[in-house]
One Martini backbone bead per residue (centre of mass of N, CA, C, O) as a GRO file, in nm:
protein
  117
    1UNK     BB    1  -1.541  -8.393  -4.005
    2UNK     BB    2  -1.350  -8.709  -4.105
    3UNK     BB    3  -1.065  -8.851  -4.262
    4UNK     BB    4  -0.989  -9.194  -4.308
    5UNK     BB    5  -0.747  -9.443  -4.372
    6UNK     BB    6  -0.838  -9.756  -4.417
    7UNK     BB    7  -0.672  -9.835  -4.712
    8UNK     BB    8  -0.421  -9.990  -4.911
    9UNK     BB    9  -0.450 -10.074  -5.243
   10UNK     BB   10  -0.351 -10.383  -5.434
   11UNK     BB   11  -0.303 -10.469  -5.737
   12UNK     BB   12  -0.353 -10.824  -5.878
   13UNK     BB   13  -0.337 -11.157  -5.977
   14UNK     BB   14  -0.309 -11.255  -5.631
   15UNK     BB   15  -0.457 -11.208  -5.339
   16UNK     BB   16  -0.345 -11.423  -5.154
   17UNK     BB   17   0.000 -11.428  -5.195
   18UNK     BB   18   0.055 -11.095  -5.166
   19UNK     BB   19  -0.071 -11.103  -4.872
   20UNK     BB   20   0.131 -11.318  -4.770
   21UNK     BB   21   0.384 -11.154  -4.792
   22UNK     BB   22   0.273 -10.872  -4.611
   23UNK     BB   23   0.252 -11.039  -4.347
   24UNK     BB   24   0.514 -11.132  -4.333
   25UNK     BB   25   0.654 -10.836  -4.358
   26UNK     BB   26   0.460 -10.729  -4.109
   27UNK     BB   27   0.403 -10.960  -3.890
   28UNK     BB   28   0.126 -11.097  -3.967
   29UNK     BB   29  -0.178 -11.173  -4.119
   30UNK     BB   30  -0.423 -11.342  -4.334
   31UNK     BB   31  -0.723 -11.288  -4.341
   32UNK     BB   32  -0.961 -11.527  -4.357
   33UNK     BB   33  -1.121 -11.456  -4.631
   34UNK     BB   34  -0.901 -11.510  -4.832
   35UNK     BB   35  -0.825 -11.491  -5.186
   36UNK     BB   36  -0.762 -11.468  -5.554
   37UNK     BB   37  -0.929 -11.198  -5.543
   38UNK     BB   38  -0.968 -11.119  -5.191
   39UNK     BB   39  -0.739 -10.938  -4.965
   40UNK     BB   40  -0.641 -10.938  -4.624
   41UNK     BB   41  -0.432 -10.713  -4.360
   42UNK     BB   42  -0.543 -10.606  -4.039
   43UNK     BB   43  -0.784 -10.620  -3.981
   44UNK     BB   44  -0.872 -10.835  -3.737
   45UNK     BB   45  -0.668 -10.667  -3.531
   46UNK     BB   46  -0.681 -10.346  -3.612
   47UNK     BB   47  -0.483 -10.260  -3.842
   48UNK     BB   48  -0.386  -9.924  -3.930
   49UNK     BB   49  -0.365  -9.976  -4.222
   50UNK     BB   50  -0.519 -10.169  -4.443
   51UNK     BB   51  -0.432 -10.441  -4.639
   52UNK     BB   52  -0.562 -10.443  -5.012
   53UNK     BB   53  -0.639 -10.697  -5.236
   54UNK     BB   54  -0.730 -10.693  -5.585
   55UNK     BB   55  -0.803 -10.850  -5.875
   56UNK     BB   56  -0.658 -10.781  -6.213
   57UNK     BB   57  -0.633 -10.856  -6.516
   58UNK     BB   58  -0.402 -10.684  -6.535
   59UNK     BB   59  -0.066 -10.555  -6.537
   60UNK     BB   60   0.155 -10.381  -6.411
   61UNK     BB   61   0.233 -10.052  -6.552
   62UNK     BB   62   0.482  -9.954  -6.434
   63UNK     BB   63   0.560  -9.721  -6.155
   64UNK     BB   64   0.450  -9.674  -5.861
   65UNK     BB   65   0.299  -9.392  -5.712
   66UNK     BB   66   0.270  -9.560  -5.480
   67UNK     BB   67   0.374  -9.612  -5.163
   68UNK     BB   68   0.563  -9.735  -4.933
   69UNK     BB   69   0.728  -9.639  -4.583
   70UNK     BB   70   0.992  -9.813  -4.415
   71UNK     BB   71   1.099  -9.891  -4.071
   72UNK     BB   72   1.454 -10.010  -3.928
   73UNK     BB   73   1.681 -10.090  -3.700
   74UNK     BB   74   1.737 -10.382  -3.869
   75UNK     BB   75   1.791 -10.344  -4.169
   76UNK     BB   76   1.943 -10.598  -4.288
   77UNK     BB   77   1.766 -10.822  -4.195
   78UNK     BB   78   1.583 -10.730  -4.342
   79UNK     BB   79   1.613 -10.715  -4.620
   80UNK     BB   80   1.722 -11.043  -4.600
   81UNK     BB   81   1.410 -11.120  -4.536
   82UNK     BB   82   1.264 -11.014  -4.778
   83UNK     BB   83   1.417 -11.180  -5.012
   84UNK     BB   84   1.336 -11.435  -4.899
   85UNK     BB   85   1.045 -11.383  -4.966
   86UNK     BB   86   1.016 -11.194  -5.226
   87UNK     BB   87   1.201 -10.962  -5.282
   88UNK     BB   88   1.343 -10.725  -5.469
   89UNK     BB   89   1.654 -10.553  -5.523
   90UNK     BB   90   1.689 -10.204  -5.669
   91UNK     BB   91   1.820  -9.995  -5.459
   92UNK     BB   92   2.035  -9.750  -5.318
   93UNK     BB   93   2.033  -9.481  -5.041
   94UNK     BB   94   2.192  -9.166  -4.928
   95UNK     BB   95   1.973  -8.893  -4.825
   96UNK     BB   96   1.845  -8.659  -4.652
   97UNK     BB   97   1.961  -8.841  -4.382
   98UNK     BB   98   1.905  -9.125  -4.541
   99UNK     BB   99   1.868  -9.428  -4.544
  100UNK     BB  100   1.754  -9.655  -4.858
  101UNK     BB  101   1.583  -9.907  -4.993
  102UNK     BB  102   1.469 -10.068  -5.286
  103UNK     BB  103   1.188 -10.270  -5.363
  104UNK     BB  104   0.999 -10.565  -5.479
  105UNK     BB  105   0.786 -10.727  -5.503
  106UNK     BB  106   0.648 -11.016  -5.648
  107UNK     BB  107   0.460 -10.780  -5.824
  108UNK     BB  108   0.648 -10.489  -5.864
  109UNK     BB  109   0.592 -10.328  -5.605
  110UNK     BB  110   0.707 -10.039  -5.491
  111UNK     BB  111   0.931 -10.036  -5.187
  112UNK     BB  112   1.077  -9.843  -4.865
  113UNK     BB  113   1.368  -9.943  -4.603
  114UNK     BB  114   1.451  -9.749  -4.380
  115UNK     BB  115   1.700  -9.623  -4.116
  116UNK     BB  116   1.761  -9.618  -3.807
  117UNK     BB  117   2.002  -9.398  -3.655
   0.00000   0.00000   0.00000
Protein backbone atom coordinates (compact mmCIF):
# COMPACT_ATOMS: atom_id res chain seq x y z
CA UNK A 1 0.00 0.00 0.00
CA UNK A 2 1.23 3.56 -0.67
CA UNK A 3 0.20 6.92 -0.13
CA UNK A 4 -0.51 9.90 -2.70
CA UNK A 5 -0.81 13.47 -2.32
CA UNK A 6 -4.32 14.33 -3.44
CA UNK A 7 -4.38 17.93 -3.38
CA UNK A 8 -2.70 20.88 -1.54
CA UNK A 9 -5.51 22.69 0.51
CA UNK A 10 -5.35 26.46 1.13
CA UNK A 11 -7.83 28.18 3.75
CA UNK A 12 -9.16 31.48 1.87
CA UNK A 13 -11.92 33.85 2.74
CA UNK A 14 -13.19 33.39 -0.91
CA UNK A 15 -12.60 29.74 -2.24
CA UNK A 16 -13.55 30.82 -6.15
CA UNK A 17 -11.24 34.31 -6.01
CA UNK A 18 -7.63 32.54 -4.62
CA UNK A 19 -8.62 29.44 -7.32
CA UNK A 20 -9.18 32.13 -10.43
CA UNK A 21 -5.45 33.44 -8.90
CA UNK A 22 -4.07 30.25 -8.92
CA UNK A 23 -5.72 28.58 -12.20
CA UNK A 24 -3.84 31.94 -13.96
CA UNK A 25 -0.73 31.62 -12.14
CA UNK A 26 -0.25 28.06 -13.36
CA UNK A 27 -1.95 28.66 -16.56
CA UNK A 28 -4.72 26.31 -15.90
CA UNK A 29 -8.31 26.23 -15.38
CA UNK A 30 -10.52 26.91 -12.18
CA UNK A 31 -12.62 23.49 -12.76
CA UNK A 32 -16.17 24.04 -12.72
CA UNK A 33 -17.87 23.33 -9.69
CA UNK A 34 -16.12 26.13 -7.83
CA UNK A 35 -17.77 28.50 -6.02
CA UNK A 36 -16.64 31.59 -2.77
CA UNK A 37 -17.11 28.03 -0.28
CA UNK A 38 -15.47 25.40 -2.26
CA UNK A 39 -13.17 25.04 -5.90
CA UNK A 40 -10.90 22.97 -6.83
CA UNK A 41 -7.88 23.54 -9.65
CA UNK A 42 -6.27 20.66 -11.35
CA UNK A 43 -9.14 18.12 -10.77
CA UNK A 44 -10.73 18.13 -14.11
CA UNK A 45 -7.34 18.14 -16.50
CA UNK A 46 -6.22 15.27 -14.11
CA UNK A 47 -3.27 17.17 -12.41
CA UNK A 48 -1.89 15.99 -9.49
CA UNK A 49 -1.63 17.37 -7.08
CA UNK A 50 -4.99 19.31 -7.46
CA UNK A 51 -5.09 22.71 -5.51
CA UNK A 52 -8.15 23.08 -3.48
CA UNK A 53 -9.75 26.44 -1.72
CA UNK A 54 -11.82 25.71 1.39
CA UNK A 55 -13.46 29.49 2.93
CA UNK A 56 -13.29 29.74 6.43
CA UNK A 57 -14.24 32.34 8.81
CA UNK A 58 -10.46 32.96 9.98
CA UNK A 59 -8.37 34.91 8.39
CA UNK A 60 -4.63 33.45 8.06
CA UNK A 61 -2.55 34.28 10.86
CA UNK A 62 1.35 34.48 10.93
CA UNK A 63 3.08 33.01 8.34
CA UNK A 64 2.20 29.79 6.46
CA UNK A 65 4.31 26.50 7.24
CA UNK A 66 3.78 25.49 3.88
CA UNK A 67 4.19 26.58 0.84
CA UNK A 68 4.62 26.05 -3.03
CA UNK A 69 8.11 26.03 -4.50
CA UNK A 70 7.93 27.06 -8.34
CA UNK A 71 10.32 27.29 -10.66
CA UNK A 72 10.62 28.73 -14.55
CA UNK A 73 13.50 29.43 -16.88
CA UNK A 74 11.81 32.63 -17.85
CA UNK A 75 11.90 34.12 -14.07
CA UNK A 76 11.72 38.01 -14.54
CA UNK A 77 8.77 37.49 -17.14
CA UNK A 78 6.93 35.42 -14.70
CA UNK A 79 7.75 37.63 -11.39
CA UNK A 80 6.24 40.45 -13.82
CA UNK A 81 3.02 38.02 -14.77
CA UNK A 82 2.25 36.95 -10.80
CA UNK A 83 2.45 40.58 -9.72
CA UNK A 84 -0.07 42.00 -12.51
CA UNK A 85 -2.23 38.65 -11.81
CA UNK A 86 -2.39 40.15 -7.53
CA UNK A 87 0.84 38.84 -5.98
CA UNK A 88 2.74 40.95 -3.64
CA UNK A 89 6.58 40.33 -4.19
CA UNK A 90 8.35 39.94 -0.65
CA UNK A 91 11.82 39.55 -1.06
CA UNK A 92 14.91 38.05 -3.26
CA UNK A 93 17.51 35.46 -2.41
CA UNK A 94 20.43 33.93 -3.55
CA UNK A 95 21.50 31.25 -1.99
CA UNK A 96 22.49 27.50 -1.86
CA UNK A 97 22.87 27.78 -5.62
CA UNK A 98 19.81 29.08 -6.04
CA UNK A 99 17.66 32.34 -6.94
CA UNK A 100 14.68 32.66 -5.78
CA UNK A 101 11.62 35.66 -5.19
CA UNK A 102 9.14 34.76 -2.14
CA UNK A 103 5.71 36.47 -3.14
CA UNK A 104 2.25 36.46 -1.65
CA UNK A 105 -0.72 35.40 -3.26
CA UNK A 106 -3.88 37.97 -2.84
CA UNK A 107 -4.73 36.56 0.49
CA UNK A 108 -1.23 36.56 1.95
CA UNK A 109 -0.15 32.84 1.40
CA UNK A 110 3.42 33.12 1.09
CA UNK A 111 5.08 30.57 -2.73
CA UNK A 112 8.36 31.28 -4.35
CA UNK A 113 9.37 31.28 -7.42
CA UNK A 114 13.35 30.32 -8.31
CA UNK A 115 15.11 30.72 -11.54
CA UNK A 116 16.68 27.80 -13.22
CA UNK A 117 19.87 28.56 -14.50
Amino acid sequence: MSITVEAISFDCTNAAEIAGFWAAALNRQVDADGNEYFATVGKTEGASPVLMFLQVPEPRNGKNRVHLDLATADWAAEVDRLVSLGAKRLDEYDEYGIHWVTLADPEGNVFDLAEHR
